[in-house]
Structures are given as C-alpha cells and as structure tokens.
C-alpha positions as CSV (number, residue, x, y, z in Angstrom):
1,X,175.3,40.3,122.0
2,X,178.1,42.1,123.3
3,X,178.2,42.9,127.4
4,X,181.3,44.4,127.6
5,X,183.8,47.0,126.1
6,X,187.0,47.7,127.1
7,X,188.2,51.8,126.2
8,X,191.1,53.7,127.0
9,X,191.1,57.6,127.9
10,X,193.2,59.5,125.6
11,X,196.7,61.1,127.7
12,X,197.8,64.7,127.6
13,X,200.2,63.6,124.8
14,X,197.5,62.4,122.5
15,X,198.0,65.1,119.5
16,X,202.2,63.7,119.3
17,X,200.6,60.4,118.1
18,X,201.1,58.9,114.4
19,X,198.7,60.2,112.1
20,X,198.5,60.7,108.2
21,X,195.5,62.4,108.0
22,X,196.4,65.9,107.1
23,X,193.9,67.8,109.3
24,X,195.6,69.7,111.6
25,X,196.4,69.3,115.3
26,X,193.4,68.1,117.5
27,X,192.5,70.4,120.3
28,X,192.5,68.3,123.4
29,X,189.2,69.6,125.4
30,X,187.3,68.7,122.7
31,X,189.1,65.0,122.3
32,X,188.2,63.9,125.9
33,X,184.6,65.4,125.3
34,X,184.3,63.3,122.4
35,X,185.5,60.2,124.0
36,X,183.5,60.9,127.2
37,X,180.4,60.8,124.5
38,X,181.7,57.6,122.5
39,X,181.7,56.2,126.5
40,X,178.6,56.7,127.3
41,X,177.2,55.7,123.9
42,X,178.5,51.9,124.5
43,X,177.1,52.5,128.2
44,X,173.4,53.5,126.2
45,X,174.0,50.3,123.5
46,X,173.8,48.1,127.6
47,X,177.9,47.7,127.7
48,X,180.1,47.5,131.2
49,X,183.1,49.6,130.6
50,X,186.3,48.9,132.1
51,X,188.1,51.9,131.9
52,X,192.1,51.5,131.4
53,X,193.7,54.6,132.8
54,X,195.8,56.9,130.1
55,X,199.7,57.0,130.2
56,X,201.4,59.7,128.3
57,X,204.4,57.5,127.4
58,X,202.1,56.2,124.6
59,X,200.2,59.4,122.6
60,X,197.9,56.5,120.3
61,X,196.9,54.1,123.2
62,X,193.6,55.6,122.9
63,X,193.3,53.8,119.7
64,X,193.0,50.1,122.2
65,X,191.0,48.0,119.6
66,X,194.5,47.7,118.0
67,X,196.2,45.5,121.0
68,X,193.7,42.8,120.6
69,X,191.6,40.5,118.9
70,X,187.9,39.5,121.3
71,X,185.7,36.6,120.1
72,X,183.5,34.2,122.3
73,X,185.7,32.0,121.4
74,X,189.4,33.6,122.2
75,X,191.6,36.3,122.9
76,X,194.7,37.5,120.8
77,X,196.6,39.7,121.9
78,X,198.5,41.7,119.1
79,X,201.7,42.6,118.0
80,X,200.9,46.6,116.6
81,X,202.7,47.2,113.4
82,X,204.4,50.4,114.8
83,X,207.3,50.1,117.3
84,X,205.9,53.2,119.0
85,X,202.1,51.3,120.3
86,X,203.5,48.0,121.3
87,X,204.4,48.7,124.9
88,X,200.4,49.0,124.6
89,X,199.5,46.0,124.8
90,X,200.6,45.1,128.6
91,X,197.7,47.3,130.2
92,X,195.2,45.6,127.6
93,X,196.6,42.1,128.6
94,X,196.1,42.9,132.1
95,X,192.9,43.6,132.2
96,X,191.5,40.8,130.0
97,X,192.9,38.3,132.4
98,X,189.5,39.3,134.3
99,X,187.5,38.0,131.5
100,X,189.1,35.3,129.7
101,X,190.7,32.4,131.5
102,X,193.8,32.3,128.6
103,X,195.1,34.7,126.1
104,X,196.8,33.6,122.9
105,X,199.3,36.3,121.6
106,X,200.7,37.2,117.6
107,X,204.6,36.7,117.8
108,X,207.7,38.4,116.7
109,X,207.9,38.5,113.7
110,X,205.0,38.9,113.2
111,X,202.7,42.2,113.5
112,X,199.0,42.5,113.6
113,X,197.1,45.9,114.4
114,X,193.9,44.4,115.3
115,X,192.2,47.4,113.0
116,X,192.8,44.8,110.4
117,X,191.3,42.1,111.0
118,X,187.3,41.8,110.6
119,X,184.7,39.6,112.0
120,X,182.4,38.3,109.9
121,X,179.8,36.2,111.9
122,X,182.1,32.8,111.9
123,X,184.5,34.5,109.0
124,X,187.6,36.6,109.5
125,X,188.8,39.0,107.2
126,X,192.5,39.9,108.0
127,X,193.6,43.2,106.0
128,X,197.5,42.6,105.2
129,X,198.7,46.4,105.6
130,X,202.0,48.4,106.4
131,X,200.7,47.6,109.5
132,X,200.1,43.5,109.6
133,X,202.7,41.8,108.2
134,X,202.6,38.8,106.6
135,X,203.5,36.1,109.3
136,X,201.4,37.9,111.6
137,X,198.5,37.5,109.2
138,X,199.7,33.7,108.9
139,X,199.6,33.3,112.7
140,X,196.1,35.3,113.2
141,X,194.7,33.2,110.4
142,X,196.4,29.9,112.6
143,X,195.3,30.8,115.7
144,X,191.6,31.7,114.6
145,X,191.6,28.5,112.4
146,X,192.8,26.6,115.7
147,X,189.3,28.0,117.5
148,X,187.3,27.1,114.9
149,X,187.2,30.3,112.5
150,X,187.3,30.4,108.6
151,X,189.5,33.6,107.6
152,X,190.5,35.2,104.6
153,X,193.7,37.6,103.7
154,X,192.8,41.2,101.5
155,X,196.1,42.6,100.8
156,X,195.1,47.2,101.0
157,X,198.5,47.6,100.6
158,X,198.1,49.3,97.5
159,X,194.8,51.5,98.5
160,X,196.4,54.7,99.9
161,X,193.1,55.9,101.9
162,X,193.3,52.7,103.8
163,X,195.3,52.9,106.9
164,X,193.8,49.3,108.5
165,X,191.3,47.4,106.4
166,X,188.4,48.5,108.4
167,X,188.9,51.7,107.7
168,X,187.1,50.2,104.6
169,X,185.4,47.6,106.0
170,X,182.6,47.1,108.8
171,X,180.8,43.8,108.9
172,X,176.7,44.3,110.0
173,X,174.9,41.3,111.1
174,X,177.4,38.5,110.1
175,X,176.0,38.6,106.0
176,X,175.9,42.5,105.4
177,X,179.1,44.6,104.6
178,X,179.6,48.4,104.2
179,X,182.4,48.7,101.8
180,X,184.6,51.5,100.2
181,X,184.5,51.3,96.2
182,X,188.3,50.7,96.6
183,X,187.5,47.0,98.3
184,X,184.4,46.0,96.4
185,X,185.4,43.7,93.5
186,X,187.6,41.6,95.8
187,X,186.7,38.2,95.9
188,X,187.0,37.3,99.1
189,X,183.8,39.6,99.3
190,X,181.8,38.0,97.0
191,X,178.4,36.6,98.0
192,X,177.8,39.1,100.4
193,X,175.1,42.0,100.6
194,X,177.0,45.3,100.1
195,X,176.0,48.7,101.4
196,X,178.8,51.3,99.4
197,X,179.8,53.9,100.8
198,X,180.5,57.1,98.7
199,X,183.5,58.5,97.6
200,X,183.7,61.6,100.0
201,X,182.1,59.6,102.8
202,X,185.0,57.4,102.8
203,X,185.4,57.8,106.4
204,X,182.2,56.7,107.3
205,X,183.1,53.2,106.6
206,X,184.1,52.9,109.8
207,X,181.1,52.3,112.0
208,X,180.2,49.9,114.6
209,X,177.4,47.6,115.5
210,X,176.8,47.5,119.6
211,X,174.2,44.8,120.1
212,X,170.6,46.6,118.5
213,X,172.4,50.3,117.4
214,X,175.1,51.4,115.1
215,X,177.8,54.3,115.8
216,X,178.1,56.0,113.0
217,X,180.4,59.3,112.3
218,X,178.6,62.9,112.3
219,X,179.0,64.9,109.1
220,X,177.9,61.7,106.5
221,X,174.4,61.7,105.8
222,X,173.8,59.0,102.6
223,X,175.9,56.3,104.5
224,X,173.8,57.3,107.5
225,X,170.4,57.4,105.4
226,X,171.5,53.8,103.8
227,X,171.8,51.8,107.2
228,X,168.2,53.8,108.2
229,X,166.7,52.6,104.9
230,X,168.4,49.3,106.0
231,X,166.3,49.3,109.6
232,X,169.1,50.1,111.7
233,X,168.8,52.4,114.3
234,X,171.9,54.8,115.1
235,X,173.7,56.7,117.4
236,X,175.8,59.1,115.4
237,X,179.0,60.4,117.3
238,X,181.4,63.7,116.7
239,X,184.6,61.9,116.5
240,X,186.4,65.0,114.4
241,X,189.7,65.0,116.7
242,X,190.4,61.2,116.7
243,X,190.3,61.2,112.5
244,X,192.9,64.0,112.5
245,X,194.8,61.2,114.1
246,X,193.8,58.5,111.7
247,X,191.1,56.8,114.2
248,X,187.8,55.7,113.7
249,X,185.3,54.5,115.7
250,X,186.0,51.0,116.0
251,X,189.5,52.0,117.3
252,X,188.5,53.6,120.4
253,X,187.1,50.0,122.4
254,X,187.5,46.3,122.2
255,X,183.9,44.7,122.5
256,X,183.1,41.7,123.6
C-alpha cells in the first residue's frame, strides 16, 4: 500500500520542455487544471502529498517520477538521460531525506530516467532506452540486486512509440501486465498474465495502480473496459497537455 506521493507543479515554462509527440503546444491553464485533478486523485486513492514547488529553470520537472526510483526497500536517485532534467534531481533528493534515512544514487556515466524501470512485485524491469544507458542499467540492476530485487533488461531502443519503457509497460498487482503489442513476445515477459493494449490506445499503457484504484487516461475506452472486466475500479484522468509533452501518468509522482 502506498501512503505517500511526491508531485511536482508544472512552471510557467512548461510548453519549452522536450517533447516528440507531435501535438501541438499545450495551453498552460488547462495543464495546471489537469495536474491540480491528477493531485487530488492520489489525495482520493488515501496518499499525503508533498508538494515540491515549480522552478522555471527546468520546463520538464513536472515529469518527477524520472529523478528517482521508491521501493520499501530503497531509494535511487537517478541520473535523467537528458542533460536538460538533471539539475532535477536536487529538489527531489531533498525532500526524500524526510522519508528515507539513506539514498543510493545512479552515477556518471551512467543515466537512468526512472520512466524506465518497472516494478514488478519483487521483479524489476529496466527498459534500456536513449534515455538509460547501459552502465546505468548495470548499476540500477546492482543496486536493486544489493536490496534484494531480481531485475531484468528490455532493450525499446528499436520501438519508436516508446519514449521510456513504461510508456509500454504498467505492472498490476505484482503478476498482471498491460503491454503494447510492440513488447509482448519478449521473454523477459513470459509467464505473466497480459492485458494488450490496442494499437490506437497505445497511450493508455501508461496507467497507474494507487493502492485499491487505477488512473487511467480519458479518451481509451477498450483498455479502460479490460481492467473493469478485470475488477478494477478506476479513476480516469484528462491528462491531454502533459502527452503533447511526451508524459504519462506515471510521470507526474513518485509513490511510495
């Protein structure tokens, strides 16, 4: 059970962040109503929220799930892939010192986003991306192992859509995985219950279970009707403005 979340207000500078996506320029009134909603959905789902403060000098620190990893266990803070996000991290570290009494941390040169990397119940999958580089997939797999952790490495290099690997990829209940047809024949998913997620619903993959809810993205109904069908219970969310600017749902806290 998750009792806290850590989010991150977006800054005035939020629409001159690093995107992909192709979908135009988000309109910021709209961003800050979304995340207000997002907020108060973790707040709904029984979560304390500490609330970082924004800071123009970085448009994408919205996105906080990407400075660290959380687990009962340990904390990791990250080493973001893109030179622009890693003065990021300092706010984040700051404020986990509340909760955790040490903080283990990816080093140059290695780079993790922490969009790529998974939990599974006891099992990590780390997604090795433009983003997570190869030691820093070595040293998340080191450190995790270190705590007691199992992990496994999915290369998405080669799957445009993908931007992190859970932009493919949300783990339900430990044994249960929503996938993208795009991830589904790799081994390291084998043995696990699958719900797929459709072609143009792609980026619905990236949901999030809070304790006894899902978030889910507005605007996909089968992936939404699968995880009813499933017995989950939902809260779907309007998120439009943080996918012109390659986030998801997961990005916008760090749960724990």
């Amino acid at each position: 059970m998750f009792t806290n979340a850590i989010v991150r207000a977006p800054s005035r500078t939020f629409a001159e962040g690093l995107t992909t996506a192709g979908l135009g320029r988000p309109d910021l009134d709209t961003t800050f109503a979304q995340h207000a909603d997002y907020c108060a959905a973790l707040e709904q789902c029984g979560l304390r929220l500490t609330r970082l403060e924004s800071d123009d000098r970085f448009p994408d620190a919205t996105f906080v799930e990407d400075t660290a990893i959380l687990t009962d266990r340990v904390a990791i803070l990250t080493n973001p892939g893109a030179p622009s996000r890693q003065g990021e991290v300092a706010a984040v570290r700051d404020a986990l010192m509340e909760f955790y009494p040490s903080l283990e941390a990816v080093s140059a040169p290695g780079t993790v986003d922490g969009g790529d990397v998974c939990q599974a119940g006891e099992h990590f999958f780390i997604g090795r991306s433009h983003r997570t580089n190869e030691a820093g997939a070595l040293e998340i797999g080191d450190l995790l192992t270190r705590h007691g952790y199992t992990s496994t490495t999915v290369d998405i290099r080669d799957i445009p859509p993908l931007l992190h690997l859970k932009s493919g990829l949300t783990a339900l209940d430990g044994g249960r995985l929503v996938l993208i047809e795009a991830l589904a024949g790799h081994p390291a998913f084998r043995g696990y219950e699958t719900i797929p997620v459709a072609a143009d619903e792609l980026y619905a993959a990236n949901c999030v279970q809070v304790n006894d809810r899902v978030l889910v993205a507005a605007g996909f109904p089968r992936i939404q009707e699968a995880l009813r069908d499933r017995g989950y219970s939902l809260i779907v969310l309007d998120v439009s403005e943080f996918r012109k600017m390659d986030g998801g749902l997961s990005c916008l806290s760090l749960r724990f």
